[in-house]
Structure formats: structure tokens, C-alpha cells
DSSP file (Angstrom, degrees, kcal/mol; ACC not computed):
  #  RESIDUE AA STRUCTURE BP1 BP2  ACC     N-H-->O    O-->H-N    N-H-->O    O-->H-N    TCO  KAPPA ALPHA  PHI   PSI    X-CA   Y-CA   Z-CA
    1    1 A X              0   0    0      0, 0.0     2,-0.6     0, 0.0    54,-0.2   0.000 360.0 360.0 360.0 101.8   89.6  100.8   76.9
    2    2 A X    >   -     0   0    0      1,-0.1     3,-1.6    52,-0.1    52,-0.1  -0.896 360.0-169.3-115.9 112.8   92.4  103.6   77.1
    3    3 A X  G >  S+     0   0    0     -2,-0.6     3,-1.2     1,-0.3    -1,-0.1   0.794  82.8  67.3 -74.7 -27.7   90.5  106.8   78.6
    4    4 A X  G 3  S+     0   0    0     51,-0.4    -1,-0.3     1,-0.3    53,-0.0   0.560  93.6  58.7 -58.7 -13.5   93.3  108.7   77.8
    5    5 A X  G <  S+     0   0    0     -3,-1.6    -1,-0.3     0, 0.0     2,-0.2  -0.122  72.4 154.1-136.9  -3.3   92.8  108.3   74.3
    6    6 A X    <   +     0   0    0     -3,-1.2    -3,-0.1     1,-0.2     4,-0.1  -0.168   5.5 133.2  14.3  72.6   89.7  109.5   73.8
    7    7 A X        +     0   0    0     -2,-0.2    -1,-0.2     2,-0.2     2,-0.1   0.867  58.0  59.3-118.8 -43.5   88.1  111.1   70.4
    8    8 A X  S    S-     0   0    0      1,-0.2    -1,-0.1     0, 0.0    -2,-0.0  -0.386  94.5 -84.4-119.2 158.6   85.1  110.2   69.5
    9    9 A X        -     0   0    0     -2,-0.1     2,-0.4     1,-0.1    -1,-0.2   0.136  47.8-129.2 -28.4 164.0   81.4  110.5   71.7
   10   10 A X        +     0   0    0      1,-0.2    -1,-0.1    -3,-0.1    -4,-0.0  -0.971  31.0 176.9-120.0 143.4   81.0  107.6   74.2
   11   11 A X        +     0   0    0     -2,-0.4    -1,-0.2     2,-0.0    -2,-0.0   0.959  64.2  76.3 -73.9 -70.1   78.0  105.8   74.2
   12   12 A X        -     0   0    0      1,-0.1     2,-0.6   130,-0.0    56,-0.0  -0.051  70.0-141.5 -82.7 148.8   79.2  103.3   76.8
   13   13 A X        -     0   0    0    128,-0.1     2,-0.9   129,-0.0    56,-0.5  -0.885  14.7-168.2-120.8 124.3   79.5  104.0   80.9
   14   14 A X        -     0   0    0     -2,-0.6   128,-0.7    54,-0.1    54,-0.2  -0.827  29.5 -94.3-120.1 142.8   82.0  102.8   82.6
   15   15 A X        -     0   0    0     -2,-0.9    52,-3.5    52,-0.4     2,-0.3   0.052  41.2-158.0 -19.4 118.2   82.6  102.6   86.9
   16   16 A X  E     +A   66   0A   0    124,-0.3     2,-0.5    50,-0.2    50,-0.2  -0.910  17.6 178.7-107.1 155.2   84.6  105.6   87.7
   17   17 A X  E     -A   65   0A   0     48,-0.9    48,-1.4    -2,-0.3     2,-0.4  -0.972  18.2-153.1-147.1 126.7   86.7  105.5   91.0
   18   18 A X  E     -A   64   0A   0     -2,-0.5     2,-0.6   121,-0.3    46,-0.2  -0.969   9.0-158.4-123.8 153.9   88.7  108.7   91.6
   19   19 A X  E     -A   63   0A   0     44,-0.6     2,-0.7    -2,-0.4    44,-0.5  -0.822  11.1-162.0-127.4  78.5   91.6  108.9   93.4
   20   20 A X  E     -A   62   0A   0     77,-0.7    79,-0.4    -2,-0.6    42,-0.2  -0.591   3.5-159.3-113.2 154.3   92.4  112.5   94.8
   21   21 A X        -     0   0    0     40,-2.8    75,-0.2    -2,-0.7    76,-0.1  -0.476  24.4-132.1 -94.5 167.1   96.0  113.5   96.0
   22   22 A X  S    S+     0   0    0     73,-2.3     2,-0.3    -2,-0.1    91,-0.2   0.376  91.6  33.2 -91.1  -2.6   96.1  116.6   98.4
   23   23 A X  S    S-     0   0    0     72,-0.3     2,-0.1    38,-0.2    -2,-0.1  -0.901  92.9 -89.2-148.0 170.7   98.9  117.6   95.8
   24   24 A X        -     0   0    0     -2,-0.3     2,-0.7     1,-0.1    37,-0.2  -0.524  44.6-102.9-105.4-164.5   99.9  117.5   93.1
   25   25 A X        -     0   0    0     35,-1.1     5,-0.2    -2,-0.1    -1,-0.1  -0.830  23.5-131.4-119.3  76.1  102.1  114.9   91.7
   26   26 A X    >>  -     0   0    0     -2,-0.7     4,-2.5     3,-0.1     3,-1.1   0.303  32.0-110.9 -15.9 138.6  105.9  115.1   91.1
   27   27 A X  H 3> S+     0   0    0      1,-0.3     4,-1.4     2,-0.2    -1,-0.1   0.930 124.5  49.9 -65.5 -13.4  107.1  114.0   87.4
   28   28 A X  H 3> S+     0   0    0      2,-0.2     4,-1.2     1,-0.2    -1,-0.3   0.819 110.0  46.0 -84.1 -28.9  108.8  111.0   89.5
   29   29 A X  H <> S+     0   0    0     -3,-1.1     4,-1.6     2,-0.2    -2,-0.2   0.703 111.8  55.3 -89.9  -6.4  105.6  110.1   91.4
   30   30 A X  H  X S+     0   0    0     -4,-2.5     4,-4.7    -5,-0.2    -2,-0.2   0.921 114.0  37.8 -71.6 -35.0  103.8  110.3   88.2
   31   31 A X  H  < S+     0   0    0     -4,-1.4    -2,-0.2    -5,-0.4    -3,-0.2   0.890 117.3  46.1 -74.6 -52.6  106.0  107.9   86.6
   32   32 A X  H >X S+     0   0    0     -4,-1.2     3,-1.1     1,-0.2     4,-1.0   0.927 111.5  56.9-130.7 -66.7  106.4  105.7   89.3
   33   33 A X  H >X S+     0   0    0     -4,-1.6     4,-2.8     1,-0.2     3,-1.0   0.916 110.2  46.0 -23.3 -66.1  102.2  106.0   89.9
   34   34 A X  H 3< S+     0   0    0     -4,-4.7    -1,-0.2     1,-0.2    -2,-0.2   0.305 108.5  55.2-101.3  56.1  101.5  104.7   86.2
   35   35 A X  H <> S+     0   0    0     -3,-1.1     4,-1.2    -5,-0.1    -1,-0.2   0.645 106.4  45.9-106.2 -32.6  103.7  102.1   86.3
   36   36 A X  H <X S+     0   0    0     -4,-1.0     4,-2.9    -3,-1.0     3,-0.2   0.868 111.4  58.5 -78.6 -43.5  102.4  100.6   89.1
   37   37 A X  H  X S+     0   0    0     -4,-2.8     4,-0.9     1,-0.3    -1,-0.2   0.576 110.1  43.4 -62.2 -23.7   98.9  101.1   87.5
   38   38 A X  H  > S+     0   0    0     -5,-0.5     4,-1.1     2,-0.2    -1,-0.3   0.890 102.4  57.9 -74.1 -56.0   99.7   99.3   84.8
   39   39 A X  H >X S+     0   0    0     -4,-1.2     3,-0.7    -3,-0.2     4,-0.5   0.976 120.1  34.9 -47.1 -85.4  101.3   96.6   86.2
   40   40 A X  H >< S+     0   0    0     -4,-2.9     3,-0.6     1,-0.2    -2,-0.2   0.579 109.3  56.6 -46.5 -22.5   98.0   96.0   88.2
   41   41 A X  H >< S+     0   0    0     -4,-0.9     3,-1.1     1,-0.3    10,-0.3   0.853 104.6  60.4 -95.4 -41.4   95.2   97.0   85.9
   42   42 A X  H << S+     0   0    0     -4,-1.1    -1,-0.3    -3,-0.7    -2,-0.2   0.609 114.8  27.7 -83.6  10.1   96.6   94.6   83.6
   43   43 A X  T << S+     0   0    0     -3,-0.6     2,-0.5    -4,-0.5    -1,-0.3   0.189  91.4 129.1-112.5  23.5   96.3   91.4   85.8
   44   44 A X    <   +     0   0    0     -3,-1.1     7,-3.6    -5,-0.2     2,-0.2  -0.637  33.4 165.4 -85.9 116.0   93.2   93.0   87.6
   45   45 A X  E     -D   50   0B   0     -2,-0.5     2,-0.2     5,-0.3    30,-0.2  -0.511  38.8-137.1-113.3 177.4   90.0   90.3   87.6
   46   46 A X  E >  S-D   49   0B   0      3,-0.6     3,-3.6    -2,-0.2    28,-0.0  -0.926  94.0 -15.5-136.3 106.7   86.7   90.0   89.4
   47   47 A X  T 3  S-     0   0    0      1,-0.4     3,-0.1    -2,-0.2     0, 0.0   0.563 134.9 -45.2  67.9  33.1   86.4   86.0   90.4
   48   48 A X  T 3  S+     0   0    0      1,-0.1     2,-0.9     0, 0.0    -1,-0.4  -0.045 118.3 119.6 158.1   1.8   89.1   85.0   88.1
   49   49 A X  E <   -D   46   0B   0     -3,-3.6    -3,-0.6     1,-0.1    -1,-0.1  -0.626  66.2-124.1 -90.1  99.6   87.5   87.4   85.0
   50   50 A X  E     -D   45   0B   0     -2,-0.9     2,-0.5    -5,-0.2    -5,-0.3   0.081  25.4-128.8 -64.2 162.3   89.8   90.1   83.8
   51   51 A X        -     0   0    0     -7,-3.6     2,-1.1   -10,-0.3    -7,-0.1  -0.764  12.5-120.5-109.3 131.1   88.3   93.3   84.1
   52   52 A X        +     0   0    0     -2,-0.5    16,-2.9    16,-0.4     2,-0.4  -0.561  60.6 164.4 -60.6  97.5   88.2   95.7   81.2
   53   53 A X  E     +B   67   0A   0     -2,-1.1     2,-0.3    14,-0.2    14,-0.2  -0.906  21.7 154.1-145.3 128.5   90.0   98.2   82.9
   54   54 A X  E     -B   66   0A   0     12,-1.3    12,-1.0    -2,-0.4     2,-0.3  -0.786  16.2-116.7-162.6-132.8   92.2  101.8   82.7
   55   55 A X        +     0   0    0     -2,-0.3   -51,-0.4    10,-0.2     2,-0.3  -0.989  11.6 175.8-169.2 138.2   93.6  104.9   83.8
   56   56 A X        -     0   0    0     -2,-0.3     8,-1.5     8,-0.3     2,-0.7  -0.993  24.4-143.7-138.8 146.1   94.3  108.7   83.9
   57   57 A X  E     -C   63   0A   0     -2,-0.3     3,-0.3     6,-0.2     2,-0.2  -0.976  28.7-163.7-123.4 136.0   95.9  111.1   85.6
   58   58 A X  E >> S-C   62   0A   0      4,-1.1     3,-2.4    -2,-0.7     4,-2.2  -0.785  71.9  -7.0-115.4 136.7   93.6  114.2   85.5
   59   59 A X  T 34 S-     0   0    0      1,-0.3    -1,-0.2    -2,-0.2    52,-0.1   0.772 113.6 -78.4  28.8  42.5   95.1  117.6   86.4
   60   60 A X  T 34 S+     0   0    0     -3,-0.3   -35,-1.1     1,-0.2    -1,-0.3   0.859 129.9  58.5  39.0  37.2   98.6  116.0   87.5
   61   61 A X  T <4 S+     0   0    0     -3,-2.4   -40,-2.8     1,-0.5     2,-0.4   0.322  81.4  73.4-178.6  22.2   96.7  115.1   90.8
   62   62 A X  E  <  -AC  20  58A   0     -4,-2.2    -4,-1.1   -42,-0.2    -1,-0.5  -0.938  62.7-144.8-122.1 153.6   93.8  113.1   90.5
   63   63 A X  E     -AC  19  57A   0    -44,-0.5     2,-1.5    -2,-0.4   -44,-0.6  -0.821  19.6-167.0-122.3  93.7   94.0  109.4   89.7
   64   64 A X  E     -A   18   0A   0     -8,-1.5     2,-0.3    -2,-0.3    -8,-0.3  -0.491   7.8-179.8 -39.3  53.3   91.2  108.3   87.5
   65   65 A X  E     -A   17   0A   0     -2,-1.5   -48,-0.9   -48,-1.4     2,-0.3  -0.572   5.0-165.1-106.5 155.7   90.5  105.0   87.1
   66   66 A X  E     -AB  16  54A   0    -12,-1.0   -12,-1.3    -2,-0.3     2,-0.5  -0.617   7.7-162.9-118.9 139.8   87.3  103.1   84.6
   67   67 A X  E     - B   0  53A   0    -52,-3.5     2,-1.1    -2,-0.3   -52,-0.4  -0.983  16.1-144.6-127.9 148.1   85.9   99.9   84.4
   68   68 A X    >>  -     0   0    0    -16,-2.9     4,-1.4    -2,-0.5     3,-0.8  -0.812  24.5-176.9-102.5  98.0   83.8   99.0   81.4
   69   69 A X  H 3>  +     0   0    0     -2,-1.1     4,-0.6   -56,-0.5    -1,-0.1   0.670  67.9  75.9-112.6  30.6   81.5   96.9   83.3
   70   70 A X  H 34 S+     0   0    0      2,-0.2    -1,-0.2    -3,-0.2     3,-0.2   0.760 100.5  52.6 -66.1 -26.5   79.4   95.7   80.4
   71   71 A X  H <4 S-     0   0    0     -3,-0.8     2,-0.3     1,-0.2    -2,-0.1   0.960 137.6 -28.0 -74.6 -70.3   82.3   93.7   80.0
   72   72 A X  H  <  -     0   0    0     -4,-1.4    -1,-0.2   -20,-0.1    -2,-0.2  -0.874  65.2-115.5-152.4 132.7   82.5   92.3   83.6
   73   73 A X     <  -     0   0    0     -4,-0.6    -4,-0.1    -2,-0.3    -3,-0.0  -0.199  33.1-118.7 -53.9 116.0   81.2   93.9   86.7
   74   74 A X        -     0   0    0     -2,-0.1     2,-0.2     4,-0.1   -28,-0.1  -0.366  35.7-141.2 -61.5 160.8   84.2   94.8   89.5
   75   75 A X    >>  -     0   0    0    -30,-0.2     4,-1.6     1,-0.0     3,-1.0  -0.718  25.0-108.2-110.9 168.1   83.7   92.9   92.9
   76   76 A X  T 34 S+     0   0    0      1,-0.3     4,-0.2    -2,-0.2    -2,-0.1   0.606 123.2  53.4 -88.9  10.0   84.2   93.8   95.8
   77   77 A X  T 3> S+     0   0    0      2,-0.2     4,-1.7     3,-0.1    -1,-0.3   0.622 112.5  57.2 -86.9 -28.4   87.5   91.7   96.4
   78   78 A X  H <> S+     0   0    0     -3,-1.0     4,-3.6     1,-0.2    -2,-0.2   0.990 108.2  46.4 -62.7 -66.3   88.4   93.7   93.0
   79   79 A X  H  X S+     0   0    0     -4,-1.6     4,-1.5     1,-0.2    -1,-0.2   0.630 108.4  49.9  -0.4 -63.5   87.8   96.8   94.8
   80   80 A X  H  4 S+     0   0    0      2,-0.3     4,-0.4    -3,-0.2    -1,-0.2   0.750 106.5  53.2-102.1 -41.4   89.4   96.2   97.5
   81   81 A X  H >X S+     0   0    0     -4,-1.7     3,-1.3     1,-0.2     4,-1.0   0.918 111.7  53.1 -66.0 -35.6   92.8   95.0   95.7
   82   82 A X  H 3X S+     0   0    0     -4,-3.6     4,-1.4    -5,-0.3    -2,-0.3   0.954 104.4  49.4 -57.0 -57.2   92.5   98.3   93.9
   83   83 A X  H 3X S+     0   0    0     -4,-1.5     4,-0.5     2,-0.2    -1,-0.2   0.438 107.2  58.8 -21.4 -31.3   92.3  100.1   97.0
   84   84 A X  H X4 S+     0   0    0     -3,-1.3     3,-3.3    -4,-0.4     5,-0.2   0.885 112.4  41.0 -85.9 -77.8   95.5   98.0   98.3
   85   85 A X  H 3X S+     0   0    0     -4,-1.0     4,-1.9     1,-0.4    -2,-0.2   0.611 108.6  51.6   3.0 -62.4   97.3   99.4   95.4
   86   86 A X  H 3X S+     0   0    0     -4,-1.4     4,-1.1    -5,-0.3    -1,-0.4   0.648 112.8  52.1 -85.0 -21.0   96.0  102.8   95.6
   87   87 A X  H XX S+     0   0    0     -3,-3.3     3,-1.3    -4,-0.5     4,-0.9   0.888 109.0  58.3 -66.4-107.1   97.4  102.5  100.1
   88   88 A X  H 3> S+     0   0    0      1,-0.2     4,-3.3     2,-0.2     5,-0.2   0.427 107.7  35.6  33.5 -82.9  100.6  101.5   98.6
   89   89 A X  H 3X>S+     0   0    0     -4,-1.9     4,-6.0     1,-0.2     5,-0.6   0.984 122.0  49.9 -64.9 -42.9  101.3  104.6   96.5
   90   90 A X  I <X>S+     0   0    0     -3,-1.3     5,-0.8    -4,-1.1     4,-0.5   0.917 111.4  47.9 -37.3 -60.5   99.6  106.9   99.3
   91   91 A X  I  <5S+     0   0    0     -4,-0.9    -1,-0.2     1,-0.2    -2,-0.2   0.842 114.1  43.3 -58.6 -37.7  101.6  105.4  101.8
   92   92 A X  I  <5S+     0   0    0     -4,-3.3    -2,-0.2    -5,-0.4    -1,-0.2   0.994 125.8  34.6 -72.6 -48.1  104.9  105.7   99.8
   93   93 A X  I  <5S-     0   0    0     -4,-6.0    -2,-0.2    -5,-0.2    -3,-0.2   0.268  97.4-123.9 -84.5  11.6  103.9  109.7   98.6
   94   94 A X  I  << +     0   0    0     -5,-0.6    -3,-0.1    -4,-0.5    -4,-0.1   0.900  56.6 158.1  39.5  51.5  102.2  111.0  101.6
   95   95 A X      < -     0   0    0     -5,-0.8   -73,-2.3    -6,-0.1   -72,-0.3   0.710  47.4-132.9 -50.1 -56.1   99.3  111.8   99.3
   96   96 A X        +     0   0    0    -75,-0.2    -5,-0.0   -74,-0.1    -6,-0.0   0.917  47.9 150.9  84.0  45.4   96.2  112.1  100.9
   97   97 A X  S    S+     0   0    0      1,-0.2   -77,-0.7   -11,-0.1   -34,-0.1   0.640  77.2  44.1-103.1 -17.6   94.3  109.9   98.5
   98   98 A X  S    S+     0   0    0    -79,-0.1     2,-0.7     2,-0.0    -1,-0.2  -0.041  79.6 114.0-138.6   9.5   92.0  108.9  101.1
   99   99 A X    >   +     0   0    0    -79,-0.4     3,-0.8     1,-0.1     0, 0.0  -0.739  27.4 165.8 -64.4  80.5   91.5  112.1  102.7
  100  100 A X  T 3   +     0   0    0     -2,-0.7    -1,-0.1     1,-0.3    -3,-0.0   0.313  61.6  95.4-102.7  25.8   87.7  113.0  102.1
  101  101 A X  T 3  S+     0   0    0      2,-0.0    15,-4.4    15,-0.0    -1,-0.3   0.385  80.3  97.5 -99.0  -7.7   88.2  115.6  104.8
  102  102 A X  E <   -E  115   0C   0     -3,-0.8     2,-0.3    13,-0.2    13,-0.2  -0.486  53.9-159.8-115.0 177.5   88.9  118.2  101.6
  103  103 A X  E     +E  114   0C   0     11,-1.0    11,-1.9    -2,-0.1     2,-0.5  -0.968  16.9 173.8-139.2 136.7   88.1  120.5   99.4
  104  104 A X  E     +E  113   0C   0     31,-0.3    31,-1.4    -2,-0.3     2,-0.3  -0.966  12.2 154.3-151.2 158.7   89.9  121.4   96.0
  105  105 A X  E     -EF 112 134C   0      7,-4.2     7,-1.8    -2,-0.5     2,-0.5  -0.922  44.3 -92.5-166.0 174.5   89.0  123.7   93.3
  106  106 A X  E     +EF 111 133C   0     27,-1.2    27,-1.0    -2,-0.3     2,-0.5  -0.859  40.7 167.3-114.0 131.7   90.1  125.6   90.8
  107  107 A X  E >  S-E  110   0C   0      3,-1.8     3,-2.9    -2,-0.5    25,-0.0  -0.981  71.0  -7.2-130.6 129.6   90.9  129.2   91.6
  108  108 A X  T 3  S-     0   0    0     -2,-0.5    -1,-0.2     1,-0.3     3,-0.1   0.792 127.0 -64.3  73.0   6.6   92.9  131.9   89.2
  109  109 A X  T 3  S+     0   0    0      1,-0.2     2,-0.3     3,-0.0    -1,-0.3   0.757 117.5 111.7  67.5   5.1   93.6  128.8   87.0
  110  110 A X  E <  S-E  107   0C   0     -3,-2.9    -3,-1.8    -5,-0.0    -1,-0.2  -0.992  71.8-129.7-123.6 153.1   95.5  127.2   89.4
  111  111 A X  E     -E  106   0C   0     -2,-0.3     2,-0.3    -5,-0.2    -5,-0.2  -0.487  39.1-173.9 -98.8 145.4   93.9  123.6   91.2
  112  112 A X  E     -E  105   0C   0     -7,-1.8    -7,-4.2    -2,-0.1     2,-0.3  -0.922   9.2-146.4-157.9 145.0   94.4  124.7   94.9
  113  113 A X  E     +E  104   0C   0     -2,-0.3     2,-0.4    -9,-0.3    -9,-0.2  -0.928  21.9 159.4-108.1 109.6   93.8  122.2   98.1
  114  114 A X  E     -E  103   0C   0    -11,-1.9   -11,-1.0    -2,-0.3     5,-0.3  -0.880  43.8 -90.6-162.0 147.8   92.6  122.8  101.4
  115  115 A X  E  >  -E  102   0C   0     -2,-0.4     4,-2.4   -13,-0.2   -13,-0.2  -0.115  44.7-123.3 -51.2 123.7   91.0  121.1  104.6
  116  116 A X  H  > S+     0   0    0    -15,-4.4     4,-2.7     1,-0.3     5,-0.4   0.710 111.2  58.7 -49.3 -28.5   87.4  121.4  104.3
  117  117 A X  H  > S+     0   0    0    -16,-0.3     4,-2.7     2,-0.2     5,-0.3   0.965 112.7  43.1 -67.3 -58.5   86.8  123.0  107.4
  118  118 A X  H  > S+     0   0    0      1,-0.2     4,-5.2     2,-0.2     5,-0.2   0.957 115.1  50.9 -35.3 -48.3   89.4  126.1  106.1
  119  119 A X  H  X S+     0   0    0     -4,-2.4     4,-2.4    -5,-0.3     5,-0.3   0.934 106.6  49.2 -56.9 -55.2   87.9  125.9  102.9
  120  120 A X  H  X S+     0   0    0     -4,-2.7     4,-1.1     1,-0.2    -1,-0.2   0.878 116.1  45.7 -62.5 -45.5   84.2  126.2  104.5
  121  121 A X  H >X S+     0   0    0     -4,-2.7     4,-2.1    -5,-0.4     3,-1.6   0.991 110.9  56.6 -78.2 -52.1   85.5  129.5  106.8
  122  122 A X  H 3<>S+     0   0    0     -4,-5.2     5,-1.9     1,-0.3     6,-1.1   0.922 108.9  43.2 -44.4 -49.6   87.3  131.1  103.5
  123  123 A X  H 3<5S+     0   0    0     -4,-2.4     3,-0.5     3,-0.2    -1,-0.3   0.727 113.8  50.0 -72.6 -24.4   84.3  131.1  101.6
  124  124 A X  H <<5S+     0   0    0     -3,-1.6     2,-0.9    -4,-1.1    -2,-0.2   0.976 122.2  36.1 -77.0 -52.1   82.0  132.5  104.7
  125  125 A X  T  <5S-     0   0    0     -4,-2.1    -1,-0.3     1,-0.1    -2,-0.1  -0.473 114.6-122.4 -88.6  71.6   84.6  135.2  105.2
  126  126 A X  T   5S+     0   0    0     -2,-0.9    -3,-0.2    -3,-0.5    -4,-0.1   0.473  73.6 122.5 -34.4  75.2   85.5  135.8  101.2
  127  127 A X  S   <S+     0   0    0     -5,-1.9     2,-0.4    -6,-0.2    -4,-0.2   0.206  78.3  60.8-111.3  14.4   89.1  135.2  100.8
  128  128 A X  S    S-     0   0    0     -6,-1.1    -1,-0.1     4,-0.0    -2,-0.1  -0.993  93.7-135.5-122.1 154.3   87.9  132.7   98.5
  129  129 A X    >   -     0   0    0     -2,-0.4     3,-0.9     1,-0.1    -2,-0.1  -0.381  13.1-132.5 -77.2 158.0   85.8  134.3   95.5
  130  130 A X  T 3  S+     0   0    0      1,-0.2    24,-0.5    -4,-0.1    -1,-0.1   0.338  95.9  89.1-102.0  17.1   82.9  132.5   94.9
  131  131 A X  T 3   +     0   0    0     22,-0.1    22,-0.2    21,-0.1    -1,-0.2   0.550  68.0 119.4 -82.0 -28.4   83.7  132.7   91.0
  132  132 A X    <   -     0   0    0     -3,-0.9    21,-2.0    20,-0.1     2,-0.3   0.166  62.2-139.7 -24.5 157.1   85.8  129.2   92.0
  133  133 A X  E     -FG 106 152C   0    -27,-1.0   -27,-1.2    19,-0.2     2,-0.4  -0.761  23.1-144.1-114.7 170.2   84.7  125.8   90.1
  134  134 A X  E     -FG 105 151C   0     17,-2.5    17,-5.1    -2,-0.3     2,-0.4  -0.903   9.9-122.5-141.2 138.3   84.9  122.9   92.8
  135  135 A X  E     - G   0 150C   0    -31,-1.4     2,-0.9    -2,-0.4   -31,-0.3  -0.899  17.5-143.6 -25.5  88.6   86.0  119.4   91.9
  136  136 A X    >   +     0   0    0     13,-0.9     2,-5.7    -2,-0.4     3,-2.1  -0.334  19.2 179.4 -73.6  59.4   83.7  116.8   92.6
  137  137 A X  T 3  S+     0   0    0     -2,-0.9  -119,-0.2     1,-0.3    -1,-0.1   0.190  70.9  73.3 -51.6  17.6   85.2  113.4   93.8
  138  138 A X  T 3   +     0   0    0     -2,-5.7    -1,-0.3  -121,-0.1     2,-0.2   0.020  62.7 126.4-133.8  24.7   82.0  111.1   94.3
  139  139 A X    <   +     0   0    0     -3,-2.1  -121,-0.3     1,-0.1     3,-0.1  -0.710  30.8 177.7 -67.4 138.7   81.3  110.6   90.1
  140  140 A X        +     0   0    0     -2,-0.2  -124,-0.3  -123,-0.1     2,-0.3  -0.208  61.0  74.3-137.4  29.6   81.1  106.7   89.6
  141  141 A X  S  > S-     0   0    0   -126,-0.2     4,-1.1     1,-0.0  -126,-0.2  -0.967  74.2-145.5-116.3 157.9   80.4  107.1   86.2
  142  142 A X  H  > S+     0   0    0   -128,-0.7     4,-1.1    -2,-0.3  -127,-0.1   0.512 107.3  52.1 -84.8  -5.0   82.8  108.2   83.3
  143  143 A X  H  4 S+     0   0    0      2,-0.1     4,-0.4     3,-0.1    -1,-0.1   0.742 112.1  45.2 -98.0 -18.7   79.7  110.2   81.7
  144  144 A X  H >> S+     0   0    0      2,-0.2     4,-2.5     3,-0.2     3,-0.5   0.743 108.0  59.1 -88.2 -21.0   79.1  112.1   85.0
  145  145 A X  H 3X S+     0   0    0     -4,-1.1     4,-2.3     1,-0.2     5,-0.3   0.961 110.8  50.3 -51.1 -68.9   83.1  112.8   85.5
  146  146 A X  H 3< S+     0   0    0     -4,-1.1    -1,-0.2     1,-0.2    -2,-0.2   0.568 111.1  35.2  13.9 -79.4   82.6  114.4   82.5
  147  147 A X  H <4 S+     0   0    0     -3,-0.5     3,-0.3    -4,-0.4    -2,-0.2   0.684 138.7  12.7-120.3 -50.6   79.9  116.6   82.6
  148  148 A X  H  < S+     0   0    0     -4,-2.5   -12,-0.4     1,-0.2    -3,-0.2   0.485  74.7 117.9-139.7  17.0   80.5  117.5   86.1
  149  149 A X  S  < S+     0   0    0     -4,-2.3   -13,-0.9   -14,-0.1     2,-0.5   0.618  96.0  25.8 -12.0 -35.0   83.7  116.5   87.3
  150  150 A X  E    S+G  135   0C   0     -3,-0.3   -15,-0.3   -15,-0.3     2,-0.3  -0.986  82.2 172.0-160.4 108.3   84.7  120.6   87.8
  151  151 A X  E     -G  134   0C   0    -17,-5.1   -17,-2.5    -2,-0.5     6,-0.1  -0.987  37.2 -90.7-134.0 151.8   81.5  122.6   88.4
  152  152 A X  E  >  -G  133   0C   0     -2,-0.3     4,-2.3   -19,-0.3   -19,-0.2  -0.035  41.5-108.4 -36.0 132.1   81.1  126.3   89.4
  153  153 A X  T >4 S+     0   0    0    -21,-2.0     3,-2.7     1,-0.3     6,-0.3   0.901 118.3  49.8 -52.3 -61.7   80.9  126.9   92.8
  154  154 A X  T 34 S+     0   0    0    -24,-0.5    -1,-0.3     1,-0.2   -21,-0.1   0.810 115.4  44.7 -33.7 -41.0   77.1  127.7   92.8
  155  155 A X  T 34 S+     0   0    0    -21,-0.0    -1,-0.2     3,-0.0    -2,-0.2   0.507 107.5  83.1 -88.8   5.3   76.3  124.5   90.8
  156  156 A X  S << S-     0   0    0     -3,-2.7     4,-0.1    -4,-2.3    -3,-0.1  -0.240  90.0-101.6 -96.3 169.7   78.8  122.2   93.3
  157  157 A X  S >  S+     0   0    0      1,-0.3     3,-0.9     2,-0.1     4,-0.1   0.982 117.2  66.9 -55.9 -53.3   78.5  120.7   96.3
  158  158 A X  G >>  +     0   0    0      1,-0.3     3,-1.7     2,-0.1     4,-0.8   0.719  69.8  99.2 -52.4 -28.2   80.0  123.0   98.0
  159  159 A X  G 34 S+     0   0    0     -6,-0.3    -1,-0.3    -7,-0.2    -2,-0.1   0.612  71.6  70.9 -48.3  -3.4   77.3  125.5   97.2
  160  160 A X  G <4 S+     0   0    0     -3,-0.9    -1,-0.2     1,-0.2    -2,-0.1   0.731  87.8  65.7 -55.2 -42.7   75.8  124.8  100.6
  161  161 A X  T <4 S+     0   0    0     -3,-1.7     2,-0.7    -4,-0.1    -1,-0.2   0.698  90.9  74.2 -48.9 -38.7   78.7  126.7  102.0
  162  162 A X  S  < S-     0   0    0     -4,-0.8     2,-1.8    -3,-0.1   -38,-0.1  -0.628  84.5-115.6-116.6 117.7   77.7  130.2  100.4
  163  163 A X              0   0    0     -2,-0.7    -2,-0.1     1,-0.2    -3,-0.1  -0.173 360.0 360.0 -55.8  90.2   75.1  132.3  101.5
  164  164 A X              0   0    0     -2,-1.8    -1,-0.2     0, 0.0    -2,-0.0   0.717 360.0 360.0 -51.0 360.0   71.9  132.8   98.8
């Protein structure tokens, strides 16, 4: 399964786990990222079963990764090695991967970052427009990444934030 690669409809849904950086990615931490991603995904099992498994990097600062798990279901020792991996790169780029403390959205056309709590006072007092789309980080499907991966601030999560 190479998500990157994409053409045709999918029918099938596979485990999404997204990865988001507080920045965006340098062409050396991209390179250095799917190398590493590579290297693991292809000897990455569940109880000795390799897992039908890949990878994207989505707006040069998210790290995407799928499981097909009609093939075999990740575990949570799978998980968890993934998770060591994904500490790893964090630890080495001072990412923020594992920061859920944030907010990032797309503003002007450019993907822009900032600690929810700012974010939450920009939006009360508008010096952010409410014309934003918002980035959703808690898809665990590849058909709900999709569809609402990037939603309009009124249709996001973040719509709580913004006074009807």
C-alpha cells in the first residue's frame, strides 16, 4: 500500500495515525524522516505478522502514516514501536509531534501553528479571520483524513472557539 500513490477511489480503510510537527520540515529532516520510515515500516509486525503498512508527508509537516488492517490488525506493542520511532525523530528535530497542546490551520494559504491557548484568544479577539480551515489531527481512518482532514473553521473542532 503506497498512499502516496494514489489514483484511483479507495474502497478499503485503513488505520490512520498522524504525526503533527509544530513546523514545518526542513528538506534534510524530510529526507532523514523517510528514511527512517522506511527502514521501519518495512520490518514493522504485529505478533511476528508484518503489517501492511505506509507513509506520507502531508503539507511538509505532518507525518501520515496507514495500516491496511484487513491485512493484519496493528497491536498495541506495534503501536508503541511506532511511537518509539516517531520519539526518536522528535527528539532529534525538536518537533513537537507530540504536542496536542495546538492548533494549526491554514490561513492566507500558508499552514500556520500556534499554542492552543493563543490560538483560542486570537480567534475571540479576531486577529485570526474566521475564514481559516483548521487541521484535524484525531482521523484514524484514511477515508476520514480525507474528507476532513482540513475543514473550515465553522465545520472544525475548533468551531467551539467562535461565537454563533
Amino acid at each position: 500500500m503506497k498512499i502516496e500513490e494514489l489514483n484511483s477511489v479507495e474502497t478499503s480503510d485503513y488505520r490512520v495515525i498522524i504525526y503533527p510537527a509544530s513546523r514545518p520540515f526542513t528538506a534534510m529532516e524530510s529526507k532523514v524522516i523517510t528514511e527512517k520510515l522506511y527502514d521501519f515500516l518495512a520490518g514493522w509486525a504485529a505478533h511476528g505478522k508484518p503489517l501492511s503498512s505506509s507513509f506520507k508527508i502531508e503539507k511538509n509537516q505532518f507525518i501520515v502514516v496507514c495500516v491496511d488492517e484487513e491485512v493484519e490488525a496493528a497491536s498495541g506493542c506495534s503501536i508503541d514501536a511506532l511511537g518509539g520511532v516517531m520519539r526518536e525523530i522528535d527528539e532529534q528535530y525538536k518537533l513537537g509531534l507530540f504536542d496536542r497542546m495546538k492548533a494549526t490551520f491554514v490561513e492566507n494559504g500558508e499552514v500556520k501553528t500556534m499554542k492552543l491557548q493563543d490560538f483560542r484568544n486570537a480567534l475571540k479577539i479576531g486577529e485570526i479571520s474566521h475564514d481559516i480551515e483548521v487541521f484535524d489531527f484525531s482521523k484514524n481512518s484514511y477515508l476520514a483524513f480525507l474528507s476532513d482532514f482540513l475543514l473550515p473553521l465553522k465545520r472544525s473542532w475548533a468551531s467551539m472557539y467562535v461565537s454563533k
